[in-house]
C-alpha positions as CSV (number, residue, x, y, z in Angstrom):
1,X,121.1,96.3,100.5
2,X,117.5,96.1,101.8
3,X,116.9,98.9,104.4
4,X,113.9,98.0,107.1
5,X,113.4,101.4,108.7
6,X,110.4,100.3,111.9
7,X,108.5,101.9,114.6
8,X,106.5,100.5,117.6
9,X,103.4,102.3,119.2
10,X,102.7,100.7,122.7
11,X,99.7,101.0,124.8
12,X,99.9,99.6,129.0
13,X,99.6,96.2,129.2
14,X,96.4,95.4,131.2
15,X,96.0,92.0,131.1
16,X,99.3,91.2,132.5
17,X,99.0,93.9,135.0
18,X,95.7,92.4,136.4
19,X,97.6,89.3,136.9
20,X,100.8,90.2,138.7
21,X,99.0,93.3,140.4
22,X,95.6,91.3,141.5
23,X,93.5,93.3,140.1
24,X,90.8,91.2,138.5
25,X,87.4,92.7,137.8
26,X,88.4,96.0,136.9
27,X,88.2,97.2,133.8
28,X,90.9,98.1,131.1
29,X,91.1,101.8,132.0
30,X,90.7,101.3,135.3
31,X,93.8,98.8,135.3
32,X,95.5,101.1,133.4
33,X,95.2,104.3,135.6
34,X,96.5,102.2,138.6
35,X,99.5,101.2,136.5
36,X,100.1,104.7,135.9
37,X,99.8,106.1,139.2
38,X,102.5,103.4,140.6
39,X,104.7,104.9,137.7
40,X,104.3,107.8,139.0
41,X,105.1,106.8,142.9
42,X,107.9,105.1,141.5
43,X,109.4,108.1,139.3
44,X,108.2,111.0,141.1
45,X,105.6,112.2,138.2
46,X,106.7,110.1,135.2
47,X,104.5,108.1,133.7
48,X,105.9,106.1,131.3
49,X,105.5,102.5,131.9
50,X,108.9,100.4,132.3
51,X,108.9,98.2,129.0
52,X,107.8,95.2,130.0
53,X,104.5,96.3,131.3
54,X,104.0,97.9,127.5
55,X,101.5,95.9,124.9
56,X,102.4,96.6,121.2
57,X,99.7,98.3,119.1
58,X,101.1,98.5,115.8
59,X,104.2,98.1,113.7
60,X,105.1,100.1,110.8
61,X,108.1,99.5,108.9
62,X,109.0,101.3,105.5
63,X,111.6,98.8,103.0
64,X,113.7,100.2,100.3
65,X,115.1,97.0,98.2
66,X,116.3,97.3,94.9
67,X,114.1,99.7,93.1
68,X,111.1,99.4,95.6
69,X,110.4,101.9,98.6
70,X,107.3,101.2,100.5
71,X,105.5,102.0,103.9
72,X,102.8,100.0,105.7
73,X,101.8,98.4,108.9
74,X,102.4,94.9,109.7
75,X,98.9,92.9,109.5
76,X,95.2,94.9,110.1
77,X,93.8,97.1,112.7
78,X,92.1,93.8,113.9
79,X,95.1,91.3,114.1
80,X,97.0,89.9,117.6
81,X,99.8,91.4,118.7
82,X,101.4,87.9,118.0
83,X,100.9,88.1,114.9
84,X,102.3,91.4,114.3
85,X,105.5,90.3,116.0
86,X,105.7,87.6,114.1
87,X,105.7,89.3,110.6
88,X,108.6,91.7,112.1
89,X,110.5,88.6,112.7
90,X,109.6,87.2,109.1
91,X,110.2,90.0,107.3
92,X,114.2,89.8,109.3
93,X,114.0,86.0,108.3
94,X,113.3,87.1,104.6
95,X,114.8,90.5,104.0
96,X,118.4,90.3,106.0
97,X,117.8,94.0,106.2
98,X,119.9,96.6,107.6
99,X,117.3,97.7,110.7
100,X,116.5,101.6,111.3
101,X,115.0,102.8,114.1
102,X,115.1,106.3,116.3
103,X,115.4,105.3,119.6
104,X,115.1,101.5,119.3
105,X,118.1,100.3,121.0
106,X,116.6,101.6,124.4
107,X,112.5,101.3,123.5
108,X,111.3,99.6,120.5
109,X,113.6,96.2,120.5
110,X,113.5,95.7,123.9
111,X,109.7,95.9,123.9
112,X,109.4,93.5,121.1
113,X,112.0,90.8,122.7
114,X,109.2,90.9,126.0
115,X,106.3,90.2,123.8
116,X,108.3,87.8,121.5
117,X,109.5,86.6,124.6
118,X,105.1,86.3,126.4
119,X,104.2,84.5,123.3
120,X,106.9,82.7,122.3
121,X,107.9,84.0,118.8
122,X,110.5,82.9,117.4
123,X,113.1,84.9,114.9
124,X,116.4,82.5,114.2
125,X,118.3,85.6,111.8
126,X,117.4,88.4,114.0
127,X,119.2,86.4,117.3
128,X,121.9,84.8,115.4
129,X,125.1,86.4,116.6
130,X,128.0,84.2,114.9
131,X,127.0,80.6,116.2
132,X,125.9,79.6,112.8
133,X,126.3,81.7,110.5
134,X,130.0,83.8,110.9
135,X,129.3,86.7,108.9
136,X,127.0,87.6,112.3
137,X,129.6,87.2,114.8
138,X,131.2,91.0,113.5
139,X,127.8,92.3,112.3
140,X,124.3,91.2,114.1
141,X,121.4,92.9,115.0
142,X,121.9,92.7,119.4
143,X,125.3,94.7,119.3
144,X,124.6,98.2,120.0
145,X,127.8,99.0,117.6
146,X,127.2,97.2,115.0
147,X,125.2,98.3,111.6
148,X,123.1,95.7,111.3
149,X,120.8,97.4,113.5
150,X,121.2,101.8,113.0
151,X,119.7,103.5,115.7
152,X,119.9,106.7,114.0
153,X,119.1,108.0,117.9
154,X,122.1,106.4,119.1
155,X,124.5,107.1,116.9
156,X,124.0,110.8,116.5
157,X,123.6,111.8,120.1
158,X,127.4,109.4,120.0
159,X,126.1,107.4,122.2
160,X,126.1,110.1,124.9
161,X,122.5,110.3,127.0
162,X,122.8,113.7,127.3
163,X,123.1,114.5,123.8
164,X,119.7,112.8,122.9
165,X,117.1,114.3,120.9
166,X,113.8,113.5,120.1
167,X,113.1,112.6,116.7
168,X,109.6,115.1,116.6
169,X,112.7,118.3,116.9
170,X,115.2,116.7,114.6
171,X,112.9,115.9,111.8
172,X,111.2,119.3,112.2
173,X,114.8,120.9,112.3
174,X,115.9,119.2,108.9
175,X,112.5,120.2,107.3
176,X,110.6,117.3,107.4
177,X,106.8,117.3,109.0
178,X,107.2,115.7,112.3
179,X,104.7,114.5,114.5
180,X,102.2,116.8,112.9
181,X,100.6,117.5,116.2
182,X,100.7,113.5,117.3
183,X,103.0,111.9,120.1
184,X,102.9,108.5,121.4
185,X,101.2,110.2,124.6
186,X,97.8,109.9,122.9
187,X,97.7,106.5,121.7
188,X,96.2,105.1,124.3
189,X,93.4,107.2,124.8
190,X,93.2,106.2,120.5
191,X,93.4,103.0,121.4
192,X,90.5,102.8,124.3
193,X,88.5,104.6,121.6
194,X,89.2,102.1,119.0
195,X,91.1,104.3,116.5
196,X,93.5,101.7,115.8
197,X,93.9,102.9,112.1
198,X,94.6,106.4,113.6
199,X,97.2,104.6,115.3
200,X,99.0,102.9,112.1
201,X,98.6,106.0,110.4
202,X,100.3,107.9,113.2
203,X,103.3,105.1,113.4
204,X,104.0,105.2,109.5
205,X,104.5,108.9,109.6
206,X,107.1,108.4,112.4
207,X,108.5,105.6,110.2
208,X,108.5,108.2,107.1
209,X,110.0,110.7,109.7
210,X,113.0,108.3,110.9
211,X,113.5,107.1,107.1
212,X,113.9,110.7,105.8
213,X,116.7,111.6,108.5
214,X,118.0,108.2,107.9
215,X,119.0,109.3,104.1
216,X,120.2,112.7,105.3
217,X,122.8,110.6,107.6
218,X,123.7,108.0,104.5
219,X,124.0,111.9,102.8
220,X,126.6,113.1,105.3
221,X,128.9,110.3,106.1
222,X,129.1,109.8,102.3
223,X,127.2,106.8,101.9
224,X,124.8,108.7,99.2
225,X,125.8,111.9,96.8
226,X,123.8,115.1,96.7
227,X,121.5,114.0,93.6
228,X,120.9,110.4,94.7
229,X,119.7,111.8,97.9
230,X,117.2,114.5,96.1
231,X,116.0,111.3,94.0
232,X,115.7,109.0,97.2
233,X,113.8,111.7,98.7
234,X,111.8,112.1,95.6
235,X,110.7,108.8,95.3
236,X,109.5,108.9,98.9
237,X,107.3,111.9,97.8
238,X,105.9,110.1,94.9
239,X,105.3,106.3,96.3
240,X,103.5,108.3,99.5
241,X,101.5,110.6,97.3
242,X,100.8,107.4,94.7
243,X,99.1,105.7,97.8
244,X,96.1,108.8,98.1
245,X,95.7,108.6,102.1
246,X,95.1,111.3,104.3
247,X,97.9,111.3,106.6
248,X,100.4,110.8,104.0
249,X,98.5,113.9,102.0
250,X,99.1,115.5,105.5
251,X,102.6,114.6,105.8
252,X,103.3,115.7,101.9
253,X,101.6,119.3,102.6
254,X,104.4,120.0,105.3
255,X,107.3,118.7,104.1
256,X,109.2,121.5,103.8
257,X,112.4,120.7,102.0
């Protein structure tokens, strides 16, 4: 089974806020601080953006397939968001993975099917739901209870709102490193600085974050025994330390367990 574990980081959408706001001639922060504040009329404080009004920054994935486990992010720090989207929707077309996310029934998916949807992407596999190919109809990747998509989020809290947690506590809780002092809060002020590759770097350590918690789950409903899971986890700990970066000698130097 090929296992395509993802994450999203999203910054406001300015260009399609100066259009259905009016508000050519200002600048990107500018535009951003008014989309902010009408969040925060709307909400009473909150101000994170409703997903369509969200531009994707980066995508990180990490795929275990046969014997190979590895973690990147989808195209460079320079490439179009299209193109990004596009290789999420290839890698579906080539891979028929199993999709893991934390939280991307309700955030990431929807996000990418609005920017899929802005510059027309297509991704055949990753819509199917039955009309062509059967096996989908019981198992695709758009029914919330289905496994073709996990949303590890979703599952564990039994789909209950009010049992959510964030994935920062659970991974800490279970031993693993965490945000490390990041959240998706700071991303945009990365991203007017230009720190894109802070940005990837930040998104592959959620992706490691959301992968290790994934094998603890395949642990306890039996999927994986005890020693397969210390190897699995193993492996992570020497493919990450193989690649010699500095956020993944970060993440190494605090994983506890």
């Amino acid at each position: 089974m090929n296992v395509f574990v993802f994450d999203i980081e999203t910054v406001p959408d300015v260009e399609g806020a100066r259009r259905f706001y009016g508000l050519e001639g200002l600048d990107d922060a500018a535009v951003a601080e008014i989309m902010f504040s009408k969040r925060r009329q709307e909400t009473g404080g909150g101000e994170f953006l409703r997903l369509h009004l969200h531009r994707i920054a980066a995508i990180s994935v990490a795929l275990r397939s046969q014997d190979r486990f590895k973690v990147w992010s989808l195209g460079d720090p320079a490439s179009p968001e299209e193109e990004l989207i596009q290789r999420f929707f290839d890698g579906i077309e080539k891979f028929v993975p199993t999709l893991v996310s934390w939280n991307g029934s309700a955030f990431d998916l929807p996000v990418i099917h609005y920017r899929a949807l802005l510059h027309g992407i297509g991704g055949a596999r990753y819509w199917e739901i039955g009309e062509k190919e059967q096996s989908f109809r019981w198992n695709n990747y758009l029914n919330r209870y289905h496994q073709r998509h996990l949303d590890l989020m979703d599952v564990l809290s039994g789909y209950q709102t009010r049992a959510v947690a964030p994935l920062d506590e659970i991974a800490t809780l279970l031993g693993f490193p965490g945000k490390m002092g990041m959240s998706g809060a700071k991303v945009w002020d990365l991203f007017q600085s230009g720190e894109l590759e802070a940005i990837r770097n930040y998104c592959e350590t959620d992706v490691l974050n959301t992968y290790l918690v994934f094998l603890r789950f395949e642990l306890i409903r039996g999927q994986l025994e005890k020693a397969t899971y210390q190897q699995e986890c193993q492996r992570v700990r020497e493919v990450i330390g193989a690649e010699n970066k500095t956020h993944f000698s970060e993440f190494l130097a605090l994983w506890n367990i």
